[in-house]
TIROVO-708060 format. One record per residue (C-alpha): x, y, z; residue in one letter. Coordinates in steps of 0.001 Angstrom, whole numbers. Layout:
! TIROVO-708060
PT      xx      yy      zz lummi
PT       X       Y       Z     a
...
//
This chain:
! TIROVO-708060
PT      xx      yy      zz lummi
PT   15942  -65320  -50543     x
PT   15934  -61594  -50231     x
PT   16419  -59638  -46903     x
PT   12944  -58832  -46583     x
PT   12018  -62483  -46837     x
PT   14022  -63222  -44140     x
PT   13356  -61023  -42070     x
PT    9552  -61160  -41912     x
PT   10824  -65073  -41572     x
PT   12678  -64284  -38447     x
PT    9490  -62294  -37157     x
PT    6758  -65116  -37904     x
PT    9173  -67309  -36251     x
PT    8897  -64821  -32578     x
PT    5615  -64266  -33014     x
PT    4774  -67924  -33509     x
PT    6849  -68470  -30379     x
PT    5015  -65762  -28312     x
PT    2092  -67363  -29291     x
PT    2945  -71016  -28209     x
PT    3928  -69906  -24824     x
PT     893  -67304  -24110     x
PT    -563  -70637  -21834     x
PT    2329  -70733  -19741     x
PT    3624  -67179  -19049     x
PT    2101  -64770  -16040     x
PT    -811  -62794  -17524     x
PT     681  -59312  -16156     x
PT    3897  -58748  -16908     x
PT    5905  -57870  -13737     x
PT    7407  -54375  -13041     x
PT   10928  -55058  -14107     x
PT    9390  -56468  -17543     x
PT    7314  -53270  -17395     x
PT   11202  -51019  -16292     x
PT   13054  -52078  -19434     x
PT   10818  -50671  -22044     x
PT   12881  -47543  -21371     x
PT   15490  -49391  -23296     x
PT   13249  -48531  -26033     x
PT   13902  -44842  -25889     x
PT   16641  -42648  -25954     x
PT   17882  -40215  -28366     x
PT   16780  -40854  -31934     x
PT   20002  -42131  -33970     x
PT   21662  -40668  -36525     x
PT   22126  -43676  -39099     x
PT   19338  -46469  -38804     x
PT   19227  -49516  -37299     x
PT   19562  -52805  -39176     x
PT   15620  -53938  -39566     x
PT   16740  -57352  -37810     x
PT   18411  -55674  -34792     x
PT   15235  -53418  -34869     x
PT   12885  -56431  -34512     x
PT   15011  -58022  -31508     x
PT   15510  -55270  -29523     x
PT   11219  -54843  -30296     x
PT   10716  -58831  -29198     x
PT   13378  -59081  -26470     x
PT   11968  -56136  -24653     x
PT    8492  -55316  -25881     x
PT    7054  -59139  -25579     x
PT    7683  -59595  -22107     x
PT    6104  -56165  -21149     x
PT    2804  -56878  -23174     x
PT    -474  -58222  -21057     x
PT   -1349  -61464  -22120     x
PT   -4708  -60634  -23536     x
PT   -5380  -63327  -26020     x
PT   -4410  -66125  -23505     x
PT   -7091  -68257  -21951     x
PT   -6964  -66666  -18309     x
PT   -7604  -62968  -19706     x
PT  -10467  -62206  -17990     x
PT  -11050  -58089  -18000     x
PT  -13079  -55437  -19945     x
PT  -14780  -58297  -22551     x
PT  -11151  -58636  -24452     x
PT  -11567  -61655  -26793     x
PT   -8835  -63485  -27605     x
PT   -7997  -64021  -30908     x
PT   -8210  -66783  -32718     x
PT   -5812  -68205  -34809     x
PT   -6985  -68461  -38357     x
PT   -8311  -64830  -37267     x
PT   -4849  -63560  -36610     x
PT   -3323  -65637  -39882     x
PT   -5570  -63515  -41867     x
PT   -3954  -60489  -40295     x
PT   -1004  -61281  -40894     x
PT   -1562  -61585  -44516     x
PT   -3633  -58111  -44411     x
PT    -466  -56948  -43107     x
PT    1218  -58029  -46246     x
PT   -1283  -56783  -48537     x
PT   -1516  -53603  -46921     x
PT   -4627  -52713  -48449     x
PT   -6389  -49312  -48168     x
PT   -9738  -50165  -47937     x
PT  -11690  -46780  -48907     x
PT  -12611  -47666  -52409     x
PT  -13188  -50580  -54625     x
PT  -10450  -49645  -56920     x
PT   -7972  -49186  -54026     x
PT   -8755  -52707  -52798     x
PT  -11334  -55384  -54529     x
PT  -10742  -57829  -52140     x
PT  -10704  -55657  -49012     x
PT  -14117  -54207  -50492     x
PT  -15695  -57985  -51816     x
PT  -14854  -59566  -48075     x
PT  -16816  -57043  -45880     x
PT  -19558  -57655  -48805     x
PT  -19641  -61157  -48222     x
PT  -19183  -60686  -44199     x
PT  -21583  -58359  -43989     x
PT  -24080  -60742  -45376     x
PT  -22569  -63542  -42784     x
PT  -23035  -61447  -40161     x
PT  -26250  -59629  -40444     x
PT  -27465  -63642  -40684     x
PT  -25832  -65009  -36917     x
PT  -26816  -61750  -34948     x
PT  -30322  -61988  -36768     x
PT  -30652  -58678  -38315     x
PT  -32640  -57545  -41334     x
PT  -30579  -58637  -44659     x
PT  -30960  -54987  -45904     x
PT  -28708  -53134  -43723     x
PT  -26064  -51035  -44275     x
PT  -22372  -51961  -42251     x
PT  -19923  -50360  -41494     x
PT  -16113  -51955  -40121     x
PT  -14929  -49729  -37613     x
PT  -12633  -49868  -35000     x
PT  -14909  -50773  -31960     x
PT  -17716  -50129  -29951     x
PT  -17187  -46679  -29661     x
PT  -16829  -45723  -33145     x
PT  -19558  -48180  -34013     x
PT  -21872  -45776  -31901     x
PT  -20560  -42930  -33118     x
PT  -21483  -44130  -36683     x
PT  -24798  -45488  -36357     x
PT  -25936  -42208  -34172     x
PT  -24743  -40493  -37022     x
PT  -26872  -42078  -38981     x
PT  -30136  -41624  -36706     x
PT  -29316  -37464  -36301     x
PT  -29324  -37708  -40355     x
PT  -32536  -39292  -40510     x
PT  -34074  -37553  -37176     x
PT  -33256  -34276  -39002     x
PT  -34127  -34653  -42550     x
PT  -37869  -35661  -41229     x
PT  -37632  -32435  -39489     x
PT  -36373  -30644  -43135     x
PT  -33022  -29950  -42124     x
PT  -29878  -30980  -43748     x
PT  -27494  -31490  -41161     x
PT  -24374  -32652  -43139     x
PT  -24819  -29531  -44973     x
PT  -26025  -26898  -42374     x
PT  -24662  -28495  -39284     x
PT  -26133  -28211  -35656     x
PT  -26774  -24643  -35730     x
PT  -29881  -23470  -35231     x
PT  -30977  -27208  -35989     x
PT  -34281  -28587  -34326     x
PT  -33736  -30032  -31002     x
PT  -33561  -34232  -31113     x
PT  -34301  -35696  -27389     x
PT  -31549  -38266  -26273     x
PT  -33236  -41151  -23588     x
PT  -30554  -43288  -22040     x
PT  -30785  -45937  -18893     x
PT  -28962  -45153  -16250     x
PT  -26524  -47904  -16557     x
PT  -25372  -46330  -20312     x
PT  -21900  -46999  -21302     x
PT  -19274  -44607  -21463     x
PT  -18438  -45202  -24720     x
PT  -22172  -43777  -25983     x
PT  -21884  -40662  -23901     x
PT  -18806  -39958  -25871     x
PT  -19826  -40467  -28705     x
PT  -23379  -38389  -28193     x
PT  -20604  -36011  -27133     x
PT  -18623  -35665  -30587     x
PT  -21668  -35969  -32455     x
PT  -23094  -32401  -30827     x
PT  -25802  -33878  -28707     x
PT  -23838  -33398  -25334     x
PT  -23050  -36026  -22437     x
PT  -25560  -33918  -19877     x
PT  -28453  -33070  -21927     x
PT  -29600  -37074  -22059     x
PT  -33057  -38103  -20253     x
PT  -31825  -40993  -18235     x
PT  -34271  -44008  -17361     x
PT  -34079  -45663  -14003     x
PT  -32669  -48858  -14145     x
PT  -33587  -51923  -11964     x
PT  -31217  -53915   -9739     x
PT  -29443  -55990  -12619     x
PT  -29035  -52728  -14856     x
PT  -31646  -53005  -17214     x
PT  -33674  -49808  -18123     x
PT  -37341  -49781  -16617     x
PT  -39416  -50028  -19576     x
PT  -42295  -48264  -17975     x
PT  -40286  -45681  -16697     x
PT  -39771  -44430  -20469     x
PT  -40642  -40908  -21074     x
PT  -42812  -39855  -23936     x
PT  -41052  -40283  -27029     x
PT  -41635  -38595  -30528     x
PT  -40291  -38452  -34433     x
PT  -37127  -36464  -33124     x
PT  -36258  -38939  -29751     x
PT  -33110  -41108  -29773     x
PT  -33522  -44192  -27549     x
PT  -30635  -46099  -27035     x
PT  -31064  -49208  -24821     x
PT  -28233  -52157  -23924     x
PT  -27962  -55665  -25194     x
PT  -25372  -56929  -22494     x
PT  -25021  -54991  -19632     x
PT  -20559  -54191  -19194     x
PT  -21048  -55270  -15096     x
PT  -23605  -57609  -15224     x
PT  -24515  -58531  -19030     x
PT  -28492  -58152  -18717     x
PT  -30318  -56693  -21813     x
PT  -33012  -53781  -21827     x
PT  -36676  -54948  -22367     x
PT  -36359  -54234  -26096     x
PT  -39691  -56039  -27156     x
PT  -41324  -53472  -25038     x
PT  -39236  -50437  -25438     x
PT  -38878  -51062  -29538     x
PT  -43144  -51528  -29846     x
PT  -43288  -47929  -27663     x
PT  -40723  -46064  -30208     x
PT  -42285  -47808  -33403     x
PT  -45884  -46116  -32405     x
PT  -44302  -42603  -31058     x
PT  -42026  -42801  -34180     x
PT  -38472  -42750  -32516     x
PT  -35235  -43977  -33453     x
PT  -34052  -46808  -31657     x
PT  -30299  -47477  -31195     x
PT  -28486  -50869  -29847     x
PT  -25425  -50632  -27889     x
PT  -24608  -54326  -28235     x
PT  -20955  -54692  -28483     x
PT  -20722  -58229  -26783     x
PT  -24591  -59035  -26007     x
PT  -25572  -58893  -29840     x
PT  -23384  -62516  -30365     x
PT  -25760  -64176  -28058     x
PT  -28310  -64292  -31082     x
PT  -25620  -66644  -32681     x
PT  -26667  -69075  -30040     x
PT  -29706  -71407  -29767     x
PT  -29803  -70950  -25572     x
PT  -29333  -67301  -25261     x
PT  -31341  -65697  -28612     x
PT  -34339  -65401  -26533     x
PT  -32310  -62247  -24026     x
PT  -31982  -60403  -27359     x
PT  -36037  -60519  -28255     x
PT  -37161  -57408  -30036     x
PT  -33645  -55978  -29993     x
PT  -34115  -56681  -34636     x
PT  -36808  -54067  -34388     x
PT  -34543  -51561  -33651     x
PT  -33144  -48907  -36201     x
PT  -29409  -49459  -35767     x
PT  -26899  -51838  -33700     x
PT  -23365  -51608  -32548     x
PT  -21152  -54400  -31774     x
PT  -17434  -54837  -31474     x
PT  -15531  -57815  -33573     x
PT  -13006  -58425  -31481     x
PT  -14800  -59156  -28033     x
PT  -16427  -62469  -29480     x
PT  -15800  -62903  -32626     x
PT  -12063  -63320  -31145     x
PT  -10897  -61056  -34060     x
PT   -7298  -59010  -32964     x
PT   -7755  -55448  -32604     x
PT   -9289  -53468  -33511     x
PT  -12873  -54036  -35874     x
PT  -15885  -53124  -34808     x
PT  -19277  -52812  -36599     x
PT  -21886  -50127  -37084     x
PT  -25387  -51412  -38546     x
PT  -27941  -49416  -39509     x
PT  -31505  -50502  -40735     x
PT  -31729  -48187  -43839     x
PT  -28512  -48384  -45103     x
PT  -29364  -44701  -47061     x
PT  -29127  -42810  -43483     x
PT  -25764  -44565  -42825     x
PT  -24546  -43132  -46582     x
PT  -25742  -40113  -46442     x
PT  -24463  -39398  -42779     x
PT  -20595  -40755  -43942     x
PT  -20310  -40260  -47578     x
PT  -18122  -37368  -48900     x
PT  -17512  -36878  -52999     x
PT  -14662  -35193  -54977     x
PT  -13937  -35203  -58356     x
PT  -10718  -37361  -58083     x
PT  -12032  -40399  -56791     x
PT  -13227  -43210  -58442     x
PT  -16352  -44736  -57403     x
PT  -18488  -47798  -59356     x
PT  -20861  -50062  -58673     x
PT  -19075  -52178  -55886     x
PT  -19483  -51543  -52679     x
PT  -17096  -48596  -51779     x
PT  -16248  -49162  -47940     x
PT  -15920  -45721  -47262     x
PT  -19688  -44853  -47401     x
PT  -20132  -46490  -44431     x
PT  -17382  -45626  -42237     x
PT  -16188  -42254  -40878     x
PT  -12795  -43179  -42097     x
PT  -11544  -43174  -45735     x
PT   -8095  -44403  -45362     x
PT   -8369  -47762  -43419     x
PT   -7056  -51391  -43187     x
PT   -9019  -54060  -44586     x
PT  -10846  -55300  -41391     x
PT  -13129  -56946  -43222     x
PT   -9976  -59610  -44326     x
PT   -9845  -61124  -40314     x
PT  -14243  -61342  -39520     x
PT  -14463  -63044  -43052     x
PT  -11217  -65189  -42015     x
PT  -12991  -65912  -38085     x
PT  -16546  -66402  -39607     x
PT  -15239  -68805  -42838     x
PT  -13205  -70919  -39702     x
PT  -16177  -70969  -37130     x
PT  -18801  -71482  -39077     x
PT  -21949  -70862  -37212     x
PT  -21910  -74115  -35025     x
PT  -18624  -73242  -34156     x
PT  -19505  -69646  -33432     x
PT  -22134  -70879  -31016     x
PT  -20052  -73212  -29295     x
PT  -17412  -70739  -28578     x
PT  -20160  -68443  -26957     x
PT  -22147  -70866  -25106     x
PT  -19072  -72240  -23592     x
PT  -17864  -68772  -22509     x
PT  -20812  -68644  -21085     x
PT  -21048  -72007  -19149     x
PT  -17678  -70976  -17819     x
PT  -18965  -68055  -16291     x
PT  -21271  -69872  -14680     x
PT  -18624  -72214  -13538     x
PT  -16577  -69154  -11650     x
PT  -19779  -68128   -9711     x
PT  -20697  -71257   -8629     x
PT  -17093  -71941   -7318     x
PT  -16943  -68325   -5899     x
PT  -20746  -69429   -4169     x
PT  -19305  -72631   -2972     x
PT  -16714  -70773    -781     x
PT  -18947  -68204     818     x
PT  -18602  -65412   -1460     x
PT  -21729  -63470   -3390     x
PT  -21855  -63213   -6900     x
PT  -23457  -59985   -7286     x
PT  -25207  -60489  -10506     x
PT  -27681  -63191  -12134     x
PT  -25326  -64759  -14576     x
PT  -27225  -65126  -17770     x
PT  -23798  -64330  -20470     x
PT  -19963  -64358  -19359     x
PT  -20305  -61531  -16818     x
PT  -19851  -62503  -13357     x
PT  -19490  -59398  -10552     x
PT  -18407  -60535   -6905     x
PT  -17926  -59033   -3591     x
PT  -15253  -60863   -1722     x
PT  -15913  -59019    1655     x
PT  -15777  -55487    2000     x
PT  -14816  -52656    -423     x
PT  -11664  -52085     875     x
PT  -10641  -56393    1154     x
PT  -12530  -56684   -2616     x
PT   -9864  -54150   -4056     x
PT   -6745  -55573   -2372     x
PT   -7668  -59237   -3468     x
PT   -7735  -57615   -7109     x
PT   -4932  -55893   -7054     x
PT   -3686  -58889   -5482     x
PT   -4578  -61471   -8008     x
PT   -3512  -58482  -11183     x
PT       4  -58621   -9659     x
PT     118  -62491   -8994     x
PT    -273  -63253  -12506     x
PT   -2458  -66181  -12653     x
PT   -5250  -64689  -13814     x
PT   -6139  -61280  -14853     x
PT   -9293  -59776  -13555     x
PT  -10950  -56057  -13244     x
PT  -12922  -54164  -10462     x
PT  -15902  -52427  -10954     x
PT  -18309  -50279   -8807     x
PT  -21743  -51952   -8315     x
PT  -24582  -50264   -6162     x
PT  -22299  -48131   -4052     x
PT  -19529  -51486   -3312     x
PT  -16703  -52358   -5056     x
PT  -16289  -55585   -6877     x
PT  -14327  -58027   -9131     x
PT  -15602  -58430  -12599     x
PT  -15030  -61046  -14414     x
PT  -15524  -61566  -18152     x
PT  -15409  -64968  -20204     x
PT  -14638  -63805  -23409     x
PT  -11770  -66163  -25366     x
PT  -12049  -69230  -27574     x
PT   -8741  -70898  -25495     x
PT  -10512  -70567  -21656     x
PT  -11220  -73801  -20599     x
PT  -12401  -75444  -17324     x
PT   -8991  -76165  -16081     x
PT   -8020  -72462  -16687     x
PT  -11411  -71611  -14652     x
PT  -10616  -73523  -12318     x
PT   -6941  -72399  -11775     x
PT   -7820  -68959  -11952     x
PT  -10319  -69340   -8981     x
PT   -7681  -71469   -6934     x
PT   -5437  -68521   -7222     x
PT   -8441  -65761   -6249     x
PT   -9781  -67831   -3405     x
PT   -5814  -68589   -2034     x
PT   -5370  -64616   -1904     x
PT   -9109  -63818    -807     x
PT   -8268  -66495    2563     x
//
């Protein structure tokens, strides 16, 4: 056996032990942990390290600093965990090191996001025909999508906006709800539009955009509504709001990077109701899917807006008739993300899928009916793995999460929700289970008394 055998060996062997004890270790790691990564830095040396020494040093002092994320009692900003098979499958990527730009570069990075495309566009219940992209999260998955709609929002207006850019351009109107992410303002941001230039929509008291309170919309209007709220996980009216934009000819966009998986589920399809009549969708991998970081997708209806907004040509590369990953993406150089969702998908199947979401979901019920059981408000109407509650005042709601962040047990965020501060708490991981609800909520409730 050659050295690099053993030593990628010698790191399965710590990561498989990192792994196995993810259950039992504090979900923060504490501020000493957090005070030796300086024995990472210093002064770059002169000779090299052995690669062995190198990986150690890495596990000894980077492991114990990292946030225990894909453990079952993760429960801030919608982080999945990851499940195994899905992080197998990485590892191998890792190994192949694929570039997945072009066919030619990678036929099995380019055949599996073929194949999971197909998967996918099938449990969210999207039109067969569209065009995907793998990108590296929500964000990106915005970014790529609105791409797509300014292409086609343009062109019906005559103007080539890959080729003459925003200058002088005709004006396209951008309608939000008041409760948009932050994640599509910056991407309306790169992409020209500007972050204070949207129409915003009033919102009612869960988040979800008034449908009546729409403006007027026409062929050059963006609409981008929610499918899962980030605070509360409600869904826009998109049966109404879709049936307005379809007469007034508007582009509808879907910022759906953890609500979209609901349509994998019998129970909870019915909150994502006229959300396929849209134009595009973005949704992130590794929130529910469980995926590790990053992957994210960007669909698009007409999967000719998404090609023409992304592709680029030059006479040295060599493109066939497979699909060639980087007409969908903003990247050309990439990993093979496609390698872990096929992996995750192949694995769940799509009972499995909907058993890991429903029982996310019943789990977050679980938390607000223990939080309602001790005389505490849950803030929101649980209908996905959101749960927002006030545990007294602003200023006793942030100490009890700060609290409960150092104390390790459990790891949840804060939010700000109608003027008063909150915990937020998202059910997002295939390994949560009742016991690890129910732990978690001991620990809260001890620090909230």
């Amino acid at each position: 056996m050659n050295s690099r055998q053993d030593l990628l060996i010698e790191t399965a062997g710590r990561a498989a032990r990192y792994v196995a004890a993810i259950d039992q270790r504090r979900v923060a790691p504490t501020p000493a942990d957090i005070a030796r990564l300086d024995g990472l830095g210093g002064e770059l040396n002169h000779d090299g390290c052995d690669a062995s020494e190198v990986i150690a040093l890495l596990d000894s002092l980077g492991s114990p600093a990292t946030v225990a994320s894909t453990g079952p009692r993760y429960f801030g900003f919608v982080t999945g965990g990851s499940l195994p098979v899905a992080m197998a499958a990485n590892w191998l990527a890792g190994a192949w090191d694929q570039n997945a730009a072009l066919f030619v570069q990678s036929p099995v990075g380019s055949q599996l996001e073929e194949i999971a495309s197909k998967w996918l566009l099938d449990v969210l219940a999207l039109p067969k025909s569209c065009g995907v992209g793998f990108v590296t999260g929500a964000t990106m998955a915005n970014f790529t999508a609105l791409a797509a709609a300014r292409h086609a929002l343009l062109a019906r207006a005559g103007w080539d906006v890959e080729a003459r850019g925003l200058f002088g351009a005709p004006e396209i109107r951008i309608v939000v709800g008041a409760q948009v992410h932050a994640s599509m303002l910056k991407a309306l941001s790169m992409l020209g539009f500007g972050r204070a230039r949207v129409i915003t929509v009033p919102a009612d008291d869960q988040g979800r955009m008034v449908a009546n309170a729409v403006p007027a919309l026409d062929e050059r209007t963006l609409i981008a509504i929610q499918a899962g709220n980030v605070n509360t996980g409600a869904f826009d009216p998109a049966t109404a709001i879709c049936a307005k934009a379809k007469r007034d000819g508007a582009w509808v966009h879907v910022d759906g990077a953890f609500g979209l998986w609901a349509a994998a589920t019998s129970d909870r399809a019915h909150l994502l109701n006229g959300v396929a009549e849209a134009d595009s969708w973005a949704t992130d991998c590794h929130k529910w899917l469980n995926v590790p970081y990053d992957s994210g997708l960007a669909i698009v209806r007409d999967p000719e807006h998404l090609r023409a907004a992304m592709t680029v040509r030059a006479a040295y590369l060599q493109m066939g008739e497979h699909r060639e990953p980087w007409q969908y993406t903003p990247e050309a150089s990439r990993r093979a993300r496609g390698v872990e969702v096929w992996a995750a998908l192949r694995s769940l199947g799509r009972r499995g899928l909907a058993e890991m979401i429903e029982r996310n979901c019943r789990l977050a019920s679980r938390f607000a009916e223990g939080f309602r059981r001790a005389g505490f408000e849950v803030l929101n109407d649980v209908v996905l793995n959101q749960v927002m509650i006030s545990l007294g005042d602003s200023e006793k709601t942030r100490r009890v999460i700060s609290e409960i962040q150092g104390e390790g047990t459990c790891w949840c965020g804060s939010t700000e929700w109608h003027g008063k501060a909150a915990m937020r708490i998202s059910v997002s991981s295939w390994a949560t289970t009742e016991d690890d609800v129910d732990r978690s909520l001991a620990a809260i409730l001890r620090i909230a008394g």
